[in-house]
C-alpha positions, 0 to 999 in steps of 0.5 A: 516961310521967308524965301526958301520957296523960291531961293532953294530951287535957284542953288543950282544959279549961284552954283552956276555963277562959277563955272566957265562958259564953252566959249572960255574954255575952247578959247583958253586952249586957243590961246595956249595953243598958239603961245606954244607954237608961237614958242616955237622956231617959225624959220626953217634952216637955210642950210640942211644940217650934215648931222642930226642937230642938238637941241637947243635948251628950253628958255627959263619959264617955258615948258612943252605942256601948257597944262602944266604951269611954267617951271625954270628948266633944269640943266641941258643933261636933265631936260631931255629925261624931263621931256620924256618924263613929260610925255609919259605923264601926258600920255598916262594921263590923257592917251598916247593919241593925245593932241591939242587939236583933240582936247579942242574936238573933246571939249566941243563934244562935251559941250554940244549945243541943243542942235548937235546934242539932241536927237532929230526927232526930240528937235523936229517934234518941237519944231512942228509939233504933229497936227494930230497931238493935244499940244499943236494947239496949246497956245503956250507949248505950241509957240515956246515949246522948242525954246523950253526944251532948248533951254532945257537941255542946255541947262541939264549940259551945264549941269553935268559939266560942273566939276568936269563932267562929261556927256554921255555919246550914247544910250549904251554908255549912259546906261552903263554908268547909270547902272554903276551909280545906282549899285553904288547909290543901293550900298551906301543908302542901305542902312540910312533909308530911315533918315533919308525918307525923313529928309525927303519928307522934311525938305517938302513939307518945308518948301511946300508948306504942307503938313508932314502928316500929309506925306507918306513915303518909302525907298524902294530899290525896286518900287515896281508900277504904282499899285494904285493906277494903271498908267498915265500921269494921276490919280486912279481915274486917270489912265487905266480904262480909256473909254472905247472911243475918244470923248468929244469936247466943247469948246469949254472942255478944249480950253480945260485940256489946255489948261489941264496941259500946262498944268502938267507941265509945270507938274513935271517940270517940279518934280524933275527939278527936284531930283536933280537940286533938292539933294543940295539942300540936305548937304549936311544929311548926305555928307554925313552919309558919305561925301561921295553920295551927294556927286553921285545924286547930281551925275544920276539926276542929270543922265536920267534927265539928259537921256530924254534928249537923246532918246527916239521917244515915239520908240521909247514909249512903244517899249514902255507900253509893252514893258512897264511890269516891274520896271519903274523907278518910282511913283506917287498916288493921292489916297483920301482917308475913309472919315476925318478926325473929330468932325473934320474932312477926310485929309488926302495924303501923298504916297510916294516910293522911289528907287533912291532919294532924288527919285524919291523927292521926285515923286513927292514933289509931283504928287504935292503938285498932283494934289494941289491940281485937284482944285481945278476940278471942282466946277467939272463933272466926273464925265468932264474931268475924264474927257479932260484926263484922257487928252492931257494926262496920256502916259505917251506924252510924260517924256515930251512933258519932261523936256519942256517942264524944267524950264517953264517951271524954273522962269515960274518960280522965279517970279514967285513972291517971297510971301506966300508959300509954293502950294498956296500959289499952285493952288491959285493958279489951278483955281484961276479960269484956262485963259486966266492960267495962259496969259499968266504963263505967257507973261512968265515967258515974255514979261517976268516983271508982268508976272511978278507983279500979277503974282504978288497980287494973288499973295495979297488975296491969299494972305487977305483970306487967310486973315479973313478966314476965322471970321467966315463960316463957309471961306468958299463965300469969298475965294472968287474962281472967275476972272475980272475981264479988266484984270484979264486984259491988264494981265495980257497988255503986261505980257505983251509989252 
């Protein structure tokens, strides 16, 4: 694959390129506020009039709507029932309260900023992340975990913003519109699942570079919980019996939770980035569906993403808890053959069912990211890689995984080389030593250029392996899990520069 690995997350960049900034627009309405008070007579009358005065006819080129572009004004009879055809038109159009000083106070709204906009509790956790949690002691999310979701929500806001959308105030209303979308989404996907599972599975087989052989999916307007597992964020063993008591760890075993967790986070920061961007990729397929679905994919993706910054999570996952039932949207599981084909391994496949499309490349996307995980737990014991799950895959902490996960993943793929494709990279990374896997985050964070280049190194031995490989009985003899201390310190002195 060329450079569809990395370009086909970033169409959400060009389209950004044309949008206008919050600063532009309240500016633009300044600006046209005053050039129509400066239009204006500033002067009072030094004599009060006896009788009502006449109006004084408009100027050519001047009109009292600066919405509107400029026309020559009729004759003094007709301007009067133009003006008051004007004001109808305007109040039609945005209230009979409308103001400028309220167009100001509605775009100021729209375009909250992360402060304004995000619930307290979301800010104060990322702020001072509880002493308690497995994440006060991550060495990536406890130093830029409150950037990651600042950057998160404000890339979500943009994104709703684009054709003049609005935020959602409130859970209420967002829910409202959420359930309006989906039974609109339910009527027009309902005679074309068939092709969009095939486009899901197509779009991921093609950015992952994985067999479709390996995908399995359905839509479901009503996938229920994964009957595969319980809960939590993986496979079978992880989230449905937590042992009585918690597991103690090493000092090895803690720095495989840390890598556990920020493996988790570019997890979820995939699959989210998928809902909302992979539609775009299959324009054509969803257009011919109708023109309609492909603005409706982007305004669900963005409320369902939006609401986990305006929501009291801590709340929310004690509802969760007690309600799951049937109330998922979507999930994904990894299921391995019972024998393989003539001699060969057992294959493992992704299954994945969501409530739509977007949902649907988002559970697909995860459980490629969950496969590919695997590889990092071959050095560990079954009792390991539980102690491990039990820290860092807790289903209480998937919704502060989501505010964080997008912008990580978002400065990692950017700094992917073009030659190599996306689950070979994942794979290298979840083979990489815990120290090896932070300092690579961190370089992605402070020194994109570092990170480009140590990446493009793991594509050279990547590719060089697979060259190789014919020629080796057991490949194992050459993939190297531990890292060069050398290699380690270059790695940080980059990051650090």
């Amino acid at each position: 694959m060329k450079k569809i690995d990395r370009l086909s997350f970033l169409i959400d960049k060009r389209m950004k390129e044309k949008e206008s900034t919050k600063q532009n627009l309240i500016a633009s309405l300044k600006k046209e506020i005053k050039e129509s008070q400066a239009s204006a007579p500033t002067k009072a009358p030094t004599k009060a009039p006896t009788k009502a005065p006449t109006k004084a006819p408009q100027k050519p080129g001047k009109t009292n709507n600066p919405f509107r572009p400029p026309k020559i004004t009729p004759a003094p009879s007709k301007a009067k029932k133009r003006q008051e055809d004007d004001k109808d038109d305007r109040e039609e159009e945005y209230g009979s309260d409308f103001s400028f000083a309220s167009e100001i106070d509605r775009f100021l709204r729209i375009a909250q900023t992360y402060e304004e906009g995000a619930l307290q509790p979301v800010r104060d956790f990322w702020m001072n992340i509880p002493q308690d949690h497995p994440f006060s002691q991550h060495p990536i999310l406890s130093e830029y975990g409150h950037n990651l979701s600042k950057e998160g929500y404000d890339y979500i806001v943009s994104k709703m913003q684009e054709g003049g959308g609005e935020i959602p105030p409130d859970m209420d209303q967002a829910g409202q519109e959420v359930q309006q979308l989906m039974a609109q989404i339910f009527a027009l996907e309902a005679t074309h699942e068939s092709q969009l599972i095939s486009a899901a599975k197509n779009i991921t087989s093609e950015i992952w570079g994985i067999d479709q052989s390996m995908l399995e999916a359905d839509i479901n307007p009503k996938p229920g919980q994964d009957p595969y597992q319980g809960g939590g964020m993986g496979g079978e063993e992880q989230g449905n019996t937590e042992p009585p008591e918690p597991p103690e760890l090493t000092p090895e075993l803690k720095k495989q939770v840390e890598k556990r967790i920020t493996i988790n986070t570019l997890t979820q920061g995939a699959s989210v980035h998928a809902m909302y961007s992979v539609h775009h990729l299959v324009e054509d397929i969803i257009t011919q569906i109708s023109p309609e679905l492909l603005q409706m994919y982007s305004r669900l993706s963005g409320i369902a993403t939006h609401q986990y910054y305006i929501i009291d999570i801590p709340a929310i996952i004690q509802a969760m808890q007690s309600q799951l039932g049937d109330t998922g949207i979507g999930w994904e599981h990894i299921e391995i053959e019972e024998e393989g084909e003539e001699g060969e391994p057992p294959m493992p496949k992704v299954v994945a069912s969501g409530i739509c499309f977007p949902v649907l490349c988002q559970e697909l996307f995860k459980g490629v990211m969950e496969l590919m995980s695997h590889h990092s737990e071959t050095d560990l014991s079954e009792e390991e890689v539980r102690a491990v799950y039990y820290y860092a895959d807790r289903m209480e902490d998937e919704p502060w995984y989501i505010t964080v996960g997008p912008a990580l993943w978002r400065k990692f793929i950017e700094v992917i080389p073009d030659d190599i494709n996306l689950s070979q990279m994942i794979m290298k990374i979840n083979q990489e030593a815990p120290e090896r896997v932070t300092q690579i985050m961190r370089a992605v964070i402070q020194n994109p250029n570092a990170a480009r280049e140590y990446l493009s190194g793991i594509a050279q031995e990547v590719n060089q392996e697979q060259d190789e490989v014919e020629t080796w009985q057991d490949p194992e003899q050459y993939i190297e899990n531990e890292p060069d201390d050398d290699d380690d310190q270059w790695l940080l002195d980059l990051a650090n520069q």
